[in-house]
Every structure is written in structure tokens, then in C-alpha cells.
C-alpha atoms as an extended CHARMM CRD file, in Angstrom:
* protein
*
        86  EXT
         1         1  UNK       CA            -14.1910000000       11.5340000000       -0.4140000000  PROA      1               0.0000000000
         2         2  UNK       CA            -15.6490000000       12.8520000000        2.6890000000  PROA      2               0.0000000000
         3         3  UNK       CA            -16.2360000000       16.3740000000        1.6180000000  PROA      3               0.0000000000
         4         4  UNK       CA            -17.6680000000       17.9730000000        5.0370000000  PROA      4               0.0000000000
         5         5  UNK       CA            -14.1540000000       16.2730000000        6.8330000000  PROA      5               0.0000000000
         6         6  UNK       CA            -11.0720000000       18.5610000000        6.8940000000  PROA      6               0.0000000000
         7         7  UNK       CA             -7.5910000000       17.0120000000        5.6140000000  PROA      7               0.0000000000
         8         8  UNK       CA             -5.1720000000       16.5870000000        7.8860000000  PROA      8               0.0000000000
         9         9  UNK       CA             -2.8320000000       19.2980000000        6.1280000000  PROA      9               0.0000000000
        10        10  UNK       CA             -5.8550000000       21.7820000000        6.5160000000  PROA      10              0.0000000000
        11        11  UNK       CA             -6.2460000000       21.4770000000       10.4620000000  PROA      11              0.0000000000
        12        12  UNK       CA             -2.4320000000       22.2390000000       10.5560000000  PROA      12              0.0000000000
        13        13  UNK       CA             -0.7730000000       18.8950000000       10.7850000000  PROA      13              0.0000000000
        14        14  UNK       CA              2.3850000000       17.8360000000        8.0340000000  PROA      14              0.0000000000
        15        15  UNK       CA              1.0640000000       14.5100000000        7.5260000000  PROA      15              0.0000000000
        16        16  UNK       CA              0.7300000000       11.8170000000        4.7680000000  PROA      16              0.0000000000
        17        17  UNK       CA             -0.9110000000        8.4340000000        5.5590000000  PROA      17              0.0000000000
        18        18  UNK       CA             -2.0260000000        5.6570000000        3.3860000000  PROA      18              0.0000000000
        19        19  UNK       CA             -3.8400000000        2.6020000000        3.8190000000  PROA      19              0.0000000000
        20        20  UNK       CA             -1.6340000000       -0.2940000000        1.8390000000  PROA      20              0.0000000000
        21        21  UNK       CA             -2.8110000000       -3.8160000000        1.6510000000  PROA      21              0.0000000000
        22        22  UNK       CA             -1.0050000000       -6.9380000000        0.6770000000  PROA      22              0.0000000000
        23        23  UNK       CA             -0.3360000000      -10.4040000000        0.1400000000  PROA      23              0.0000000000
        24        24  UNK       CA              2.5440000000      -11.6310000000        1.8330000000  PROA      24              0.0000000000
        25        25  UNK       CA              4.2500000000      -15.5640000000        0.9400000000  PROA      25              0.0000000000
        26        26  UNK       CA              7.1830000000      -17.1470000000        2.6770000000  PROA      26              0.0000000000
        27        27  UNK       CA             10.3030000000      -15.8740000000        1.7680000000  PROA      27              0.0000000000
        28        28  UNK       CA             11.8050000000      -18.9240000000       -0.1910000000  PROA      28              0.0000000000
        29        29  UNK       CA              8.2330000000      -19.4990000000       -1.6430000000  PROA      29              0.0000000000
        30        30  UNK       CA              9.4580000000      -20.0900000000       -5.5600000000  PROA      30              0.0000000000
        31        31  UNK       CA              9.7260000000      -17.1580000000       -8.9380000000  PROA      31              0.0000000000
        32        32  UNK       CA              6.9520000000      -18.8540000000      -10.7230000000  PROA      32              0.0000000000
        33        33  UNK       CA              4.3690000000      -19.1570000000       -7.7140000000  PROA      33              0.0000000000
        34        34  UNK       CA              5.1600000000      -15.7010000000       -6.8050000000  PROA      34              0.0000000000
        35        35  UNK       CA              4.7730000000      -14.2790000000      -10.8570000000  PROA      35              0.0000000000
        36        36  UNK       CA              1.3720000000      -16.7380000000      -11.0750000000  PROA      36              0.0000000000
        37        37  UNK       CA              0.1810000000      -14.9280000000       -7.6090000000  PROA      37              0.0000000000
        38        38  UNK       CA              0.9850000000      -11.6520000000       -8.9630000000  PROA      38              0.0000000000
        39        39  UNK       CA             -0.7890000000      -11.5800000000      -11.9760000000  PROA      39              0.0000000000
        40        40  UNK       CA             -3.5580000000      -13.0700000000      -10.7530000000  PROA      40              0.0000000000
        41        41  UNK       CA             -4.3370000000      -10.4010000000       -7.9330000000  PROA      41              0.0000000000
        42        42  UNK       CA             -3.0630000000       -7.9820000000      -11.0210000000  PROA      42              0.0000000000
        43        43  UNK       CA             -6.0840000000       -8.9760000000      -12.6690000000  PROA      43              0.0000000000
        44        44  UNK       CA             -8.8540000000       -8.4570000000      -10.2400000000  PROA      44              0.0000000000
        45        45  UNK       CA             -7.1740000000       -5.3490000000       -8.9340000000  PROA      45              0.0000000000
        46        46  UNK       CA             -8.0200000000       -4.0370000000      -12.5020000000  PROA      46              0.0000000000
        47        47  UNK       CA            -11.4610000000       -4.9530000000      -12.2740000000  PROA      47              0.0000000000
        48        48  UNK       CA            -11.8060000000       -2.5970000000       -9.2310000000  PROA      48              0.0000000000
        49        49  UNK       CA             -9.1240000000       -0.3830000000       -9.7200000000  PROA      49              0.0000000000
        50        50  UNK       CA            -11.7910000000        2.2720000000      -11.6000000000  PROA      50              0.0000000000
        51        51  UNK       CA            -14.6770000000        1.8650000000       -8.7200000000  PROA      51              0.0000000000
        52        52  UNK       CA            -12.1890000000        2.8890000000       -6.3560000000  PROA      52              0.0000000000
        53        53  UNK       CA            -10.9290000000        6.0520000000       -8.3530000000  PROA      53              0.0000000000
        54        54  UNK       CA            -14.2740000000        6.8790000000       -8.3710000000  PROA      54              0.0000000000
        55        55  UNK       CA            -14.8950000000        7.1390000000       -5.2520000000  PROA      55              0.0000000000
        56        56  UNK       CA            -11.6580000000        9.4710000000       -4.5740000000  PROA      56              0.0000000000
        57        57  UNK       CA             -9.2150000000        6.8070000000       -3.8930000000  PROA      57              0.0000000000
        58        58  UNK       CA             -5.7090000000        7.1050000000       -4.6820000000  PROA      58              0.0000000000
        59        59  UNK       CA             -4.9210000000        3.1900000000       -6.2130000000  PROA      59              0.0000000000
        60        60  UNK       CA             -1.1720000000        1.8200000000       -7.1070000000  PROA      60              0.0000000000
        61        61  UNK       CA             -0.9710000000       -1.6260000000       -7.7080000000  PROA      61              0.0000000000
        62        62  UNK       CA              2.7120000000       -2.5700000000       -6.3910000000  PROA      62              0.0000000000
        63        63  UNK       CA              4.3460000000       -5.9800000000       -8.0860000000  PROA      63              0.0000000000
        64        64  UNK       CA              6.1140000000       -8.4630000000       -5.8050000000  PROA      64              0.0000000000
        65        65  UNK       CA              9.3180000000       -5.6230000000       -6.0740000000  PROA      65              0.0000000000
        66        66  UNK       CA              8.1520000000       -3.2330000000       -5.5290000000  PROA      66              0.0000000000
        67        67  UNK       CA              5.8360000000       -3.8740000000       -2.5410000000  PROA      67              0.0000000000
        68        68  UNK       CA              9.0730000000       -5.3950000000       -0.4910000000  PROA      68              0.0000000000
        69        69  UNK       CA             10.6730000000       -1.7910000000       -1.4730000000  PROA      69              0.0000000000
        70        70  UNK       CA              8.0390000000       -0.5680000000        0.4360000000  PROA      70              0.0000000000
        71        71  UNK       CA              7.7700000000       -2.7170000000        3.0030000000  PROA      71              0.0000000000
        72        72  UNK       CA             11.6700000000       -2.1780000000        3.7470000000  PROA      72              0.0000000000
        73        73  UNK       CA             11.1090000000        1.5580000000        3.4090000000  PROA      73              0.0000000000
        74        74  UNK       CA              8.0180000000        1.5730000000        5.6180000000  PROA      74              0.0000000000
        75        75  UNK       CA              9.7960000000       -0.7110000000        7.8650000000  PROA      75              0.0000000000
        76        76  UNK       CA             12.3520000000        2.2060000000        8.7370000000  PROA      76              0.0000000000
        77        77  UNK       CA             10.1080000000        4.7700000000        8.7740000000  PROA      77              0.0000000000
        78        78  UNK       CA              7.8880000000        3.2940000000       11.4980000000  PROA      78              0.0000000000
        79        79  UNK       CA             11.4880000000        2.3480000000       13.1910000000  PROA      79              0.0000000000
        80        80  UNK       CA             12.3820000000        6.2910000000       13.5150000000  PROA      80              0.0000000000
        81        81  UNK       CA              8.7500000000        7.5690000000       14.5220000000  PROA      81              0.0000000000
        82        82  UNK       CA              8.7230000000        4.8110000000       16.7200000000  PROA      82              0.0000000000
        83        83  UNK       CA             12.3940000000        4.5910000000       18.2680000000  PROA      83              0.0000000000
        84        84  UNK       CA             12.9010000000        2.6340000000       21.3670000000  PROA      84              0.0000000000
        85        85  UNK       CA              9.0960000000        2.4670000000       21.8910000000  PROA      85              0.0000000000
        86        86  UNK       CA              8.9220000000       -0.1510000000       18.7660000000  PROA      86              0.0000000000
């Protein structure tokens, strides 16, 4: 991506960041909003999904499930790096 830029892992440093971005909805918001929302943002995520790759992205397109996995797991993570500074 930015060729002339070292990594992270190359200057010595053990670390993995990503960039995520999301749609969040209330949590009582109903199945059939949430599955219309989804496929929706499913779709045009496709239609950029490939542009991205391109240009050296990495590009996962998380379901509602799967992205509140995350969020719970990045939830904790931050919690620990964080501690009582959070």
C-alpha cells in the first residue's frame, strides 16, 4: 500500500491493527430490519469490495453475528490494554 513506509512488525513492534467500520442499530431493533439492513450494505460492499483489494486492503465483510462477536471481543481487548485508564 504505501511501499516506501515500514510495517510496524519491521521497525520492531508485535503489533496488529485494523481499521473496522460499522453500522450499529438499537439493540431490540427487530430480525427482519436487521437481515433487510444487512444485505443491503452486503450488496454495495461487493461492489467495492475488489477496488479495495486492489489497492492492498485486507476486506471482510462481517454479518450482524459476527460483527457483535467482534465488537464483544474488541471490547475486552481494549479493556486489558487499557485497564483502569478506560
Amino acid at each position: 500500500f504505501l511501499e516506501d513506509v515500514p510495517t510496524f512488525r519491521e521497525e520492531g513492534y508485535d503489533v496488529v491493527e485494523a481499521i473496522y467500520r460499522g453500522v450499529l442499530v438499537p439493540a431490540d431493533t427487530p430480525d427482519d430490519i436487521v437481515a433487510t439492513l444487512a444485505e443491503g450494505f452486503d450488496a454495495v460492499n461487493q461492489q467495492i469490495t475488489t477496488r479495495q483489494q486492489d489497492m492492498g486492503m485486507f476486506v471482510h465483510n462481517w454479518g450482524p453475528e459476527e460483527s457483535a462477536e467482534l465488537v464483544e471481543r474488541l471490547k475486552g481487548e481494549y479493556a486489558e490494554i487499557l485497564g483502569d485508564e478506560g
